[in-house]
C-alpha angles and dihedrals in degrees: 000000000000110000112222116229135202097284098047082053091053096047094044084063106036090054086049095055103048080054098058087043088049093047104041089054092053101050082043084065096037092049101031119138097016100107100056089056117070088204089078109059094134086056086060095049084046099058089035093060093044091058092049098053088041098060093040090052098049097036081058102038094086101054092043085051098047091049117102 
């Protein structure tokens, strides 16, 4: 088993986070504007619902990926 140092740690996180910047932005774009118009209550389940399964995904991406 390869035993992950410092770096590998820093790079982890700095190429997480650049994620969570890149795709917040984009459902930011994709939703904008939907939560200021009642009408569209779908469209805020919806987004609700994106940003759940997101975090849960990527919170349990590296365990799944670090399993043999």
């Amino acid at each position: 088993m390869r035993k992950y140092g410092q770096e590998d740690v820093r790079t982890v996180n700095q190429l997480r986070a650049a994620f969570h910047l890149l795709v917040g932005t984009l459902l930011g774009v994709l939703f904008i504007g939907s939560g200021t118009d009642g009408g569209k209550t779908i469209s805020n389940l919806s987004f609700v619902l994106v940003c759940v399964v997101y975090i849960s995904y990527t919170t349990m991406m590296p365990a799944v990926l670090r399993c043999k």
